[in-house]
C-alpha positions in Angstrom: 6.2 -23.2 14.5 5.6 -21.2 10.9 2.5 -19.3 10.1 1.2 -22.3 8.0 1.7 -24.9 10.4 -0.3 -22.4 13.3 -3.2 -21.5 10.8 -3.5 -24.8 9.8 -3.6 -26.3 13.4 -6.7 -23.8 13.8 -8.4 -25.0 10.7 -8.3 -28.4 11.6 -9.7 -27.7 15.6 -12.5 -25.9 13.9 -12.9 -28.7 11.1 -12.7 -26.3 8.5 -11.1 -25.9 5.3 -9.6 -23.5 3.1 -12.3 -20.4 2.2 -14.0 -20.8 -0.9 -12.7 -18.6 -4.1 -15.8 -16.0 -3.2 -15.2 -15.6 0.5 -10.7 -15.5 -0.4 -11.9 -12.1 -2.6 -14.2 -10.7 0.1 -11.6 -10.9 2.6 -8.9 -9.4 0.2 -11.2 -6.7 -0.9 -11.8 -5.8 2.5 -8.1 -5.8 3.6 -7.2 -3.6 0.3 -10.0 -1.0 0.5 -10.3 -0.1 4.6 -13.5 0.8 4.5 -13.2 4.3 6.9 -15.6 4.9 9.9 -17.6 8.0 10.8 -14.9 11.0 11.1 -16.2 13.8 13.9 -17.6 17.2 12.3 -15.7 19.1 15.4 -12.0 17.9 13.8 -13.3 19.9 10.7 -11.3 22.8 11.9 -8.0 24.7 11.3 -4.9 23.2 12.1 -4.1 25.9 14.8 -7.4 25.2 16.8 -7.0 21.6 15.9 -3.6 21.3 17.6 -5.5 23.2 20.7 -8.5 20.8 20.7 -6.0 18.1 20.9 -4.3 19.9 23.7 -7.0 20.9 25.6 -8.5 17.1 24.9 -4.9 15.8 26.7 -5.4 17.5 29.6 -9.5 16.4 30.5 -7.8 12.9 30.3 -5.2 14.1 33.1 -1.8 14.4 31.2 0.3 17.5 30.9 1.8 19.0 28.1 4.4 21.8 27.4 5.2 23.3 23.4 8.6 23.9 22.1 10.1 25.8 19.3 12.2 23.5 18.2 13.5 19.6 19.2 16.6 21.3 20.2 14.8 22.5 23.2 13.3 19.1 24.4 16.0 18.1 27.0 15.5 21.5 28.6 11.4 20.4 28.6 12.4 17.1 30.1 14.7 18.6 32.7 12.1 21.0 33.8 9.3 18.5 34.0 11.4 16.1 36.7 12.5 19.0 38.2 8.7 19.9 38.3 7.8 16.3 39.6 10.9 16.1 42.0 11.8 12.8 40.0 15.3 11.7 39.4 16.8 13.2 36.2 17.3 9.4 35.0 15.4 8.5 32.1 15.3 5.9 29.6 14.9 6.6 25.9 13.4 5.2 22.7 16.2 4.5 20.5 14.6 6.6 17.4 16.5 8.7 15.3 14.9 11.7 16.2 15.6 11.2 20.0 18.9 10.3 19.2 19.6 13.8 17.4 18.8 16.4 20.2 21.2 18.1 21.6 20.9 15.6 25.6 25.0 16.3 26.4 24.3 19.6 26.9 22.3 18.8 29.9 25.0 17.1 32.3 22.4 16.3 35.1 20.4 13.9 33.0 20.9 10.4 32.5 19.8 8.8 29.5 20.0 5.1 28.7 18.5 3.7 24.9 16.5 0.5 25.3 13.7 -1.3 26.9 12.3 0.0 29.9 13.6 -2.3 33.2 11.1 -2.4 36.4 12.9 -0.8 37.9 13.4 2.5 35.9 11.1 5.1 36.8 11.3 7.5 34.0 10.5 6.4 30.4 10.8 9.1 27.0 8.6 8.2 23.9 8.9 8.7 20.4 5.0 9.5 19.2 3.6 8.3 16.2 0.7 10.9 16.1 -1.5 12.8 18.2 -5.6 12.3 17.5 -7.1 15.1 18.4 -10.9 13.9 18.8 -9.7 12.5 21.9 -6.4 13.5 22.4 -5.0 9.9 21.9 -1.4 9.0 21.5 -1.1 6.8 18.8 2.5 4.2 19.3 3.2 1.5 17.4 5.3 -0.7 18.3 9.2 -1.0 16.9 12.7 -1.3 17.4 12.4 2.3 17.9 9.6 2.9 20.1 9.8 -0.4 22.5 6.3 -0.8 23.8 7.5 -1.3 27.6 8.1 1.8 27.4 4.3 2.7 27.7 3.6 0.5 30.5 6.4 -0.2 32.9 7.8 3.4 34.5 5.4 5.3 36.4 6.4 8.6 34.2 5.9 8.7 30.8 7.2 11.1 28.8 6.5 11.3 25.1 7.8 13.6 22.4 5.5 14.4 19.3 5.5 16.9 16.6 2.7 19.3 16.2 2.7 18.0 12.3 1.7 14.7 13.7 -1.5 15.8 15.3 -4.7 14.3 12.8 -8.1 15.0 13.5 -9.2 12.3 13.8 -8.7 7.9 14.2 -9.0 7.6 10.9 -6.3 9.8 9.3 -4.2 8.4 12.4 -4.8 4.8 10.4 -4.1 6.1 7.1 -0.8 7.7 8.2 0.2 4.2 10.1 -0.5 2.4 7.0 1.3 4.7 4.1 4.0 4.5 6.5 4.1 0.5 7.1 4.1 0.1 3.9 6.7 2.4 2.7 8.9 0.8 5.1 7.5 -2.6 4.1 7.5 -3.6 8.2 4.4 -3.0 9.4 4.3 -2.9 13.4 3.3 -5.9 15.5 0.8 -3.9 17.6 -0.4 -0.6 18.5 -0.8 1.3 21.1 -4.0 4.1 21.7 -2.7 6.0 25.0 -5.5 8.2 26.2 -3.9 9.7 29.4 -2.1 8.3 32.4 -3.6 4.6 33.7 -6.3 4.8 35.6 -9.5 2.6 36.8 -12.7 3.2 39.2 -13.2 -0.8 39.9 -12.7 -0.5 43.1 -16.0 1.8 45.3 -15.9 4.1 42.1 -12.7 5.9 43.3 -10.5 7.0 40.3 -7.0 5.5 41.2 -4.2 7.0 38.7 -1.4 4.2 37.6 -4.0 1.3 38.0 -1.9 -1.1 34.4 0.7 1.4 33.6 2.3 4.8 33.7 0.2 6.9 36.6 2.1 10.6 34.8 1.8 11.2 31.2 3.5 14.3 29.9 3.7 15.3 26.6 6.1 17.9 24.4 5.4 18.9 21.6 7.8 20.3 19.3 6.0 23.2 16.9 7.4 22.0 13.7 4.3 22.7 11.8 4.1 26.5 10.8 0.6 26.3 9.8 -0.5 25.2 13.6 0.5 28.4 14.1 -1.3 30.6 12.3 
């Protein structure tokens, strides 16, 4: 069924018509201008203590984190990590360009498969979108390139992001998401906020990690932004 047909089958349940000629320009106005929310004054800050805050921010939510030099030295952060965890050195990737290009043959022990993530696959490796540092939020869109069961199926989630793509705040996350969408002229068909491992207190008020998804989330970062460390 097209767009049309669906949109038109909801127009008709709610016995409406098409918007008048005032309401069709209040609605495009709306969709051109994004109209930005309040930005934190404690992201006004340099980007090497911004990068910290969104660092320190990661860990209060229960994830873990370790900085590179350079991408080239991400499969030796992944090894370490499962080694760390006693996982299995099996992993399965994000098919994005930037995965693809670091150096993983050199590290014989681990076993990298592209794709979606399976149940049973314990270990998943995430291409990030940006890092929000007012909360230290993952943003990930979804993609060919960043499959979205990746986020929620393995009980490890590993995710690489660039210091460069830590923002201060939501709102320069959104601004970033929406140059890029349409540059590329696809924009994603959702997005994801990831605000440490899963978790819920539902049950007696006992904080239970891996409650909906991943109950580990690790990040690397790769220092790729000079002035982050100033």
């Amino acid at each position: 069924m097209s767009r049309d047909a669906i949109l038109g089958a909801i127009r008709r349940n709610l016995r409406r018509g098409s918007l008048p000629e005032d309401q069709l320009l209040m609605l495009r106005t709306r969709l051109a201008s994004h109209p930005r929310h309040v930005v934190p004054a404690r992201t006004a800050i340099a980007r090497p203590a911004l990068v910290t805050l969104f660092l320190t921010r990661l860990q209060q939510e229960f994830a873990t984190f370790a900085r590179v030099p350079s991408p080239e030295e991400v499969p030796g952060a992944v090894t370490e990590y499962l080694a760390a965890q006693n996982l299995p050195q099996a992993v399965v990737m994000a098919p994005h360009p930037e995965l693809r290009d670091m150096p993983w043959t050199g590290w014989p022990l681990l076993q990298m498969r592209e794709g979606r993530a399976q149940a049973d696959d314990l270990v998943s490796l995430q291409h990030g979108f940006a890092g929000i540092a007012e909360t230290g939020t993952l943003m990930l869109p979804s993609g060919p390139e960043r499959p979205t069961t990746l986020n929620l199926l393995c009980e490890t989630e590993i995710v690489v992001l660039r210091a460069s793509r830590v923002v201060a705040a939501y709102e320069t996350a959104w601004d970033l998401l929406r140059t890029e969408a349409v540059r590329d002229g696809c924009p994603p068909r959702n997005v994801m906020l990831v605000t440490g491992p899963s978790r819920s207190a539902d049950i007696e008020s006992t904080l239970e990690l891996g409650a909906h998804g991943p109950r580990r989330l690790h990040v690397v970062l790769v220092d790729d932004d000079p002035a982050a460390l100033a």
